[in-house]
BAKE-103803 format. One record per residue (C-alpha): z, y, x; residue number from 1. Coordinates in steps of 0.02 Angstrom, whole numbers, plus 50000, padded with zeros to 5 digits. Example, Ala and Ser with C-alpha at 12.3 -4.5 7.8 and 13.67 -1.06 7.14 Angstrom:
residues 2
50390:49775:50615:1
50357:49947:50684:2
//
This chain:
residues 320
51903:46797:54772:1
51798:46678:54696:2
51737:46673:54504:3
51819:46549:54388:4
51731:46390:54324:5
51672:46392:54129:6
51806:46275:54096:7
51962:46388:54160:8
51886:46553:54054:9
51871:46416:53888:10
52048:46395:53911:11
52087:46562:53945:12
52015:46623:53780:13
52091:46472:53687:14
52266:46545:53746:15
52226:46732:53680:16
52160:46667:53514:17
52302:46579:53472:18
52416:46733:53538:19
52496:46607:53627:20
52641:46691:53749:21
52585:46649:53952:22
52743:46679:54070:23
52710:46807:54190:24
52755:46677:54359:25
52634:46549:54274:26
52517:46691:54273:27
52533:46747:54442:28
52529:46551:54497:29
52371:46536:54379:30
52279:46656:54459:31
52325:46599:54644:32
52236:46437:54599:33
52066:46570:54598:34
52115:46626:54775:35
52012:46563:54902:36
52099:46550:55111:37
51990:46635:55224:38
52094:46579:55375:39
51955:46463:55431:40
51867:46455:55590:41
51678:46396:55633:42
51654:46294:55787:43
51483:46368:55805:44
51491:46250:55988:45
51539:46107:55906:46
51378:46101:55778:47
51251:46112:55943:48
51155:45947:55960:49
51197:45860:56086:50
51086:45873:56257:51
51052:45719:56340:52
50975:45714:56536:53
50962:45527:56536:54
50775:45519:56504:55
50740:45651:56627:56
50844:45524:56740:57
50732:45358:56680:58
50569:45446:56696:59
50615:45497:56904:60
50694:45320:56923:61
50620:45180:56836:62
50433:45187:56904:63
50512:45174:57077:64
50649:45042:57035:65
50509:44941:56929:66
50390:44931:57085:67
50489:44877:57197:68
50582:44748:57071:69
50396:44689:57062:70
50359:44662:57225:71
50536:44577:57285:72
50498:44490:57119:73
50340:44417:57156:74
50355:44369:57364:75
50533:44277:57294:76
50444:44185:57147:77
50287:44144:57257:78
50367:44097:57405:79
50490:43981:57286:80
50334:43899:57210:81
50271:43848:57387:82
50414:43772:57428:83
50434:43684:57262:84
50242:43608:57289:85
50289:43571:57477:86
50446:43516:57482:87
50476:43438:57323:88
50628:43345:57371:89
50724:43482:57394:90
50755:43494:57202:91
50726:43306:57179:92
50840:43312:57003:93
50787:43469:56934:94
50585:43501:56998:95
50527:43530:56826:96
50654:43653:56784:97
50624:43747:56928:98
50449:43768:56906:99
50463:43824:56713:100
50607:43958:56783:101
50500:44017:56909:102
50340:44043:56774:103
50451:44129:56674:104
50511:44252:56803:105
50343:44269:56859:106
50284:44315:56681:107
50428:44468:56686:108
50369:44518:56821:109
50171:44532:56794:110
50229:44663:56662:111
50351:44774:56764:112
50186:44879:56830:113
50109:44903:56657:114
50281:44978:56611:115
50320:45094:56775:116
50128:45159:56754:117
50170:45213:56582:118
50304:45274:56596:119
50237:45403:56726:120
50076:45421:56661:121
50112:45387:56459:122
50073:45226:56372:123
49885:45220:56370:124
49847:45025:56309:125
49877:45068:56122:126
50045:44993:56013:127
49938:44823:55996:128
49982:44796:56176:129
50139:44880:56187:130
50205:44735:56056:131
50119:44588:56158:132
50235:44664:56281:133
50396:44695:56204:134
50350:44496:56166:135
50309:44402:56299:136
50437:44531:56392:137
50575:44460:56294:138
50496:44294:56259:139
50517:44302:56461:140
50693:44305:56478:141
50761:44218:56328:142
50662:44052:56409:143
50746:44075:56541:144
50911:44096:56451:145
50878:43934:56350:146
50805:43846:56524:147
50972:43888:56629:148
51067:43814:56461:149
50984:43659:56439:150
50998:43619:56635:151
51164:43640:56639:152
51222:43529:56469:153
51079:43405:56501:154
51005:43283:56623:155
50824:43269:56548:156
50742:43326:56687:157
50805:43219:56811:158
50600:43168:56773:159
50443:43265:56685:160
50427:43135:56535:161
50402:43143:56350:162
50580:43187:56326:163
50572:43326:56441:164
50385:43378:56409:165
50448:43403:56220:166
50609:43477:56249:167
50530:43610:56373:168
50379:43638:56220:169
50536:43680:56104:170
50636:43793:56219:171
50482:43902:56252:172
50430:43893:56051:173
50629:43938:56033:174
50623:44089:56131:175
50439:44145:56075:176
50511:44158:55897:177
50658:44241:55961:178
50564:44371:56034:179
50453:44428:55886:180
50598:44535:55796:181
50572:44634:55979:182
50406:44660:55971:183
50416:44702:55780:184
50561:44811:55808:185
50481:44897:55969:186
50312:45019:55972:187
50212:45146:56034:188
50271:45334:56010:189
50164:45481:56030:190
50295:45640:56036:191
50327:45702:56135:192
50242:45597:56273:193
50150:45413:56213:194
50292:45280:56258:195
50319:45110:56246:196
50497:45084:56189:197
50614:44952:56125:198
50655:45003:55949:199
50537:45112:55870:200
50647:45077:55688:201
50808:45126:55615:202
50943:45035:55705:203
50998:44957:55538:204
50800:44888:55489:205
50804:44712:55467:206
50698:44661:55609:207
50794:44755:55734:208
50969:44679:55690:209
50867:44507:55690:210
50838:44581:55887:211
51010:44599:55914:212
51077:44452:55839:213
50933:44363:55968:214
51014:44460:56107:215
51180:44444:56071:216
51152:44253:56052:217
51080:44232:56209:218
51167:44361:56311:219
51340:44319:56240:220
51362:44174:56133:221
51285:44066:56229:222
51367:44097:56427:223
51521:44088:56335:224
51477:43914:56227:225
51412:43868:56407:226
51594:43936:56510:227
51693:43825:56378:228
51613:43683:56390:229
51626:43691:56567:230
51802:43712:56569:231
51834:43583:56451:232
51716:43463:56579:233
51825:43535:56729:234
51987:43467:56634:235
51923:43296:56600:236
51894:43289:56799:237
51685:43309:56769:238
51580:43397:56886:239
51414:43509:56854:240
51325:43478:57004:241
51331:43581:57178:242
51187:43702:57121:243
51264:43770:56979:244
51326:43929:57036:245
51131:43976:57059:246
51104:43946:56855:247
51240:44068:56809:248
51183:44230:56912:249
51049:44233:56752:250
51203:44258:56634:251
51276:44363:56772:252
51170:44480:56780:253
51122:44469:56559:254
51300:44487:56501:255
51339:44688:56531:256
51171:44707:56438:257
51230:44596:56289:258
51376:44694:56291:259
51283:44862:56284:260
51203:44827:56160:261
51337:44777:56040:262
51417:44956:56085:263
51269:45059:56069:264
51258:44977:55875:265
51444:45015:55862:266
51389:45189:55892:267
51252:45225:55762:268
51357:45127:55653:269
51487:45267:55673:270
51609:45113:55695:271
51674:45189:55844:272
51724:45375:55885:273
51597:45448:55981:274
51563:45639:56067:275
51409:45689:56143:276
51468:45677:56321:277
51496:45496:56255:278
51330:45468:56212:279
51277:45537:56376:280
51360:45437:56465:281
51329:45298:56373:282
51144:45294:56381:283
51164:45308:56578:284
51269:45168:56563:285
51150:45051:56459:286
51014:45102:56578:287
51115:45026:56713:288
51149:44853:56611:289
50974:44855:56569:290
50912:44868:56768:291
51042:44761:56813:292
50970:44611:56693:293
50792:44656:56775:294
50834:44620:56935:295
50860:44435:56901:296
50669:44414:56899:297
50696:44440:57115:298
50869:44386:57109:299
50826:44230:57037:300
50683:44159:57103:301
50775:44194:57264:302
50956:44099:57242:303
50842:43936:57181:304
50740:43934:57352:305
50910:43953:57443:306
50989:43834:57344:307
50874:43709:57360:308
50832:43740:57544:309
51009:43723:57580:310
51036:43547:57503:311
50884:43492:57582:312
50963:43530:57754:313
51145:43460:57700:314
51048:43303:57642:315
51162:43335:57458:316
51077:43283:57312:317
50976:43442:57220:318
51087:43508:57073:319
51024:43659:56975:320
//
């Protein structure tokens, strides 16, 4: 039984001073207030931390997957720019376009073997270059986000002119400012192996919600933005060109990463319920949204050549 507070014995004494008559039932009830229950039990399994194998997992996988992404990545974006600088008909409305998308997947994936070598062998370039590429990695891919966007609401490059020249200068300022929360929010680690990851802060800093809200914007916001106006086009009996289909595998393959990362937040945030098998599975899962938006640097690069190659043979006019 535990001791009485201070201000239970005050009271106490106050009552026998006064020779003040205590029923014996408020008594008895009195002192089963001082009872403690001892019909608890500890969940001594419950209080484990929780043992995740997904970066045993990403440390086997991802030097392989990256390598190969590379090289698919780079024959796809170098065979598209030959055909863009031979055959420049084949995109006759949308050659400009083109060319930036395939600089910009070609950027993404000129840094896929500086990531798969350290992840195997430990980031060795220092956290100054570890931010330059968390940067131009993300810089990367929100151009292309803001690329696939603009060719799909506008016709400004139907030719390379001021209008154009300045508009492409913008989108790749755009996503160059978008992409420095990322490199602020990501860094070098040195425990227990030296890695380069994305967020090296507290998932509720400032500069890694400014991150999300980039992400989400681009990942989410704007497909959908994009998938309204297009079915409020579609009603009015407009068209968005036959190569469409080709700008939307970008969003395609963005989207379950946008998504992921609105969940994992939701997580920390203790928003949702979680366990530990659902953070296990979870990471697996992000990991899999994650190498699902990578592959768009081969996926890409590869639709466009297709695309345009086939309207070139149907003799259609070159939509993006």
């Amino acid at each position: 039984m535990r001791q009485p507070s201070p201000h239970t014995l005050g009271w106490q004494l106050q009552i026998l001073q006064n020779e003040t008559f205590v029923d014996v039932q408020d008594l008895l009830d009195l002192l089963g207030n001082f009872t403690t229950n001892e019909d608890y039990v500890v969940d001594y399994a419950a209080s484990e931390p929780c043992h995740n194998a997904y970066c045993p997992f990403f440390q086997r996988a991802a030097p392989a997957f990256l390598a190969t992404t590379c090289v698919a990545a780079t024959l796809a974006t170098g065979t598209l720019l030959v055909a863009l600088a031979k055959r420049p008909h084949a995109w006759p409305c949308h050659r400009a376009l083109v060319a930036q998308l395939a600089a910009a997947t070609g950027l993404f994936a000129a840094l896929l073997p500086a990531v798969a070598a350290g992840i195997v062998q430990g980031w060795r370039l220092g956290a100054g270059a570890c931010k330059v590429t968390q940067l131009l990695w993300h810089c990367s891919v929100f151009a292309q986000g803001l690329l696939v966007a603009s060719g799909c609401c506008s016709g400004v490059w139907s030719r390379w002119e001021p209008r154009s020249q300045r508009l492409a200068a913008c989108i790749w300022l755009g996503a160059l400012v978008l992409a420095v929360p990322a490199a602020l929010a990501g860094g070098a680690v040195a425990a227990p192996e030296a890695s380069c990851i994305h967020r090296n802060v507290s998932i509720f800093s400032p500069v890694y919600l400014l991150h999300l809200a980039s992400c989400l914007c681009v990942f989410l916001l704007l497909p959908a933005a994009l998938l309204v106006a297009a079915l409020v086009r579609a009603g009015r009996g407009g068209g968005w060109g036959s190569g469409v289909g080709a700008s939307w595998l970008f969003f395609v393959l963005w989207v379950p990463y946008g998504v992921g990362l609105a969940v994992d937040f939701l997580l920390y945030a203790e928003v949702l319920q979680y366990t530990c098998s659902v953070f296990e599975r979870f990471d697996y899962a992000l990991g899999l949204c994650e190498a699902l938006g990578v592959l768009h640097c081969c996926l890409g690069p590869a639709v466009l050549l297709a695309t345009g190659l086939c309207h070139r043979k149907g003799g259609a006019d070159g939509g993006f």
